[in-house]
N, C-alpha and C positions, 0 to 999 in steps of 0.2 A: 527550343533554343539551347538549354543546357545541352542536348543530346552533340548537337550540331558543336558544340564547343569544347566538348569535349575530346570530340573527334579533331578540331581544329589547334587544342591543346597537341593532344597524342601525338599528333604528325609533327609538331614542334618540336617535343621534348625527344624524339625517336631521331629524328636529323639532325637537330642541335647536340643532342647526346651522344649520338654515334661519329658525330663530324670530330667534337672534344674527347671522346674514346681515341681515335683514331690519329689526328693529331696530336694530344697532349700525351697519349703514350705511348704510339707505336714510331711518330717519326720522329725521323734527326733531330736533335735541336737546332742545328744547324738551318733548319728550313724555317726556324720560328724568326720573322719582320724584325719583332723588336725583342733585343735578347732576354731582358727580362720578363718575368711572368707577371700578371694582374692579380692584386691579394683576392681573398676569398670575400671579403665586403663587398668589392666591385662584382663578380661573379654572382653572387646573391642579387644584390640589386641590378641587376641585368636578366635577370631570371625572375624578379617580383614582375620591371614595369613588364618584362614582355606577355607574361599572363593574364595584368591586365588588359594590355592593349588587343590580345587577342579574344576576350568577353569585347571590344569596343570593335572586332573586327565582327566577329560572329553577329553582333548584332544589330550594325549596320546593312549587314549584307542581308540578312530575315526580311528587314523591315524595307526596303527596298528592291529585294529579289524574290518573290514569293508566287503562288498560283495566282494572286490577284493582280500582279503586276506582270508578269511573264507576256501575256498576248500584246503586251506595250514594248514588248523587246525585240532583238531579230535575232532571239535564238530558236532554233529549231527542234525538233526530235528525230525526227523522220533523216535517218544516215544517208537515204539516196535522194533529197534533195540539194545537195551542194556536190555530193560524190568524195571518194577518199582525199583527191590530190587537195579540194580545199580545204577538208576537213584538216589536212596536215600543213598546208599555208596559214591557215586561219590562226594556229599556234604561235607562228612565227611572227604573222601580222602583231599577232598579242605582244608579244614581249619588243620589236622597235617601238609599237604605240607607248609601250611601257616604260621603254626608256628615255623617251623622250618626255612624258608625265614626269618621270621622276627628277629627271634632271632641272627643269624647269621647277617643280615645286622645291627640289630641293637644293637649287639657288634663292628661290624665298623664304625658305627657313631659315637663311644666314642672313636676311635682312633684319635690319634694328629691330623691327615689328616683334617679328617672329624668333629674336634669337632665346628670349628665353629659354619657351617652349623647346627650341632646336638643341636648348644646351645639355635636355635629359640623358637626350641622347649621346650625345660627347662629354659626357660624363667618362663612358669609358675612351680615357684615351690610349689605351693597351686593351681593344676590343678581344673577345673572344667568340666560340659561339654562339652563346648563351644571348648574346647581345644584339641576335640579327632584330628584333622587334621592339628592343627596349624602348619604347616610346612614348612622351608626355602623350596623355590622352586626345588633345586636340592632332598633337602629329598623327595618331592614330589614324584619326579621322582621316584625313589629308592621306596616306598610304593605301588607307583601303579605299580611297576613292575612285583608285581605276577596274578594280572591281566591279564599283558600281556603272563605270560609263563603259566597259567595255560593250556588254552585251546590245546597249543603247545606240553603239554608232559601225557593227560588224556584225556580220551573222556569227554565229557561233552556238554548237553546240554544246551541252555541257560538259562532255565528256573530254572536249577541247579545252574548255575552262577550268576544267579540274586539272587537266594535265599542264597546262599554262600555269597556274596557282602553285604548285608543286616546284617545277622547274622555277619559277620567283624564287621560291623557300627555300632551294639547296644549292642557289647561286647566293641570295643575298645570307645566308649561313656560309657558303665559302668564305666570300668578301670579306666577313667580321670573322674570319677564324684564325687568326692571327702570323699564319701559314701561306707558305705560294707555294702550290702543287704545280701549274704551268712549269714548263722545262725551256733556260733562256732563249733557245733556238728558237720559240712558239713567242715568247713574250716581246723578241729580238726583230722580229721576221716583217714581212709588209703585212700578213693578216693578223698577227700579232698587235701590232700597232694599233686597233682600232677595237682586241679586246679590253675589256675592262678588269685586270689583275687584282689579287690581294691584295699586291703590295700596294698599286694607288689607292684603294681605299682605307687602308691601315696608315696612308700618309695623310690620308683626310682627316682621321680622328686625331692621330699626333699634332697633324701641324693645325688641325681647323681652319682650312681653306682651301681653295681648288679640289679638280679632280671631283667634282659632285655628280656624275655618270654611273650607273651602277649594273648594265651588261656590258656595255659599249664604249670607247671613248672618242663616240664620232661629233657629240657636241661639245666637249671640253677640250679639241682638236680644233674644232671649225670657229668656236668663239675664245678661244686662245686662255684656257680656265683650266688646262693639265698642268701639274707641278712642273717646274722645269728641269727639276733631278729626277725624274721617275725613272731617266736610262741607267743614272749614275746606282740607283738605289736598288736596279732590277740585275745590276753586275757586281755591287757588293755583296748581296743575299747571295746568288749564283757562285760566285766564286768561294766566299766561304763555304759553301757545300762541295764544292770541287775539290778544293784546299783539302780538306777531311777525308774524302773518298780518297785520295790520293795519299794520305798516309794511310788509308787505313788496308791498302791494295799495297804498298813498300812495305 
């Protein structure tokens, strides 16, 4: 388990690290959501819960993914029983399954019940990297739980799984990176419209509420739960970077 966690760490601190390398000092400020920055306490503690929740990830996953449970799963080994094309559907399948887990669980975090627990997390309300996992240990639970159901209700190999798990970790590190790399044309657009941006999840943490979708925003669309400034918010960002470019080219 440490090995496994370690490894599970690594890959955290490597994309979290390099996402806050790369935004907090190579881009614009101009492209930062909200103009001020998050002091160094909030930062820390964004960085403690997500350590732990990652020992609560790693070893959830041992103890219900392992040799003894595996022939209980429909994951495979063998590459040419499904073939390539599903092998790379099957990714895909993973993350709408995923998005739809999460949006639903994470409409029940915002209830009375669970807001506690949910408030770990919005804590940061000037999220950063560092932030994509900061979670009270029960939310933990509740996050890594599509983990444990994927293999359970898809085929999937694991090589599929890993690559799914990865792609999670450097979307939900976008999301909380306090940054919109999308360019407005894409954010603006009809296929735009139904991705899931920065900027509406950094309006999640600000404003705590709506917008709880986290690749997609085809269910905070379809049950009417997207902020209703997200256009206004996604041409104020945009324009101020335009603004900038624009003297900085006169």
């Amino acid at each position: 388990m440490v090995e496994a966690w370690f490894y599970n760490f690594l890959f955290y601190l490597l994309s979290a690290g390099l996402a806050y390398y790369i935004f907090y000092f190579w881009l614009k400020k101009e492209r930062k959501i909200q103009k001020a920055d998050s002091n160094v306490d909030s930062k820390v503690r964004e960085f403690k819960d997500s350590f732990v929740a990652l020992l609560i990830f790693t070893a959830l996953s041992m103890l219900l993914l392992n040799q003894e449970t595996f022939p209980y799963t429909l994951m495979y080994l063998d590459g040419d029983k499904y073939g390539v094309p599903y092998f790379i559907l099957s990714i895909f399948i993973s993350i709408i399954i995923h998005d739809t887990y999460f949006y639903w669980t994470h409409r029940m975090l915002h209830t009375k019940f669970f807001q506690k627990i949910h408030r770990v997390h919005h804590q940061s309300h000037n999220p950063t990297p560092w932030a994509a996992f900061a979670f009270h240990p029960v939310e933990a639970l509740i996050q890594n739980g599509i983990t444990i159901i994927l293999p359970f209700i898809i085929p999937l190999h694991p090589l599929a799984l890993l690559i799914f798990l990865m792609f999670s970790t450097f979307y939900t590190v976008y999301v909380h990176s306090g940054y919109e790399l999308f360019p407005k044309f894409l954010l603006r657009s009809k296929v735009g419209k139904w991705i899931n941006s920065s900027i509406g999840h950094n309006m999640h943490h600000e404003l705590y509420s709506q917008s709880y979708g986290l690749y997609f925003r085809f269910w905070d669309v379809v049950m009417k739960t997207a902020h209703p400034q997200y256009r206004e918010r996604i041409d104020l960002l945009t324009d101020r970077v335009s603004k900038v470019d624009k003297r900085k080219v006169s």
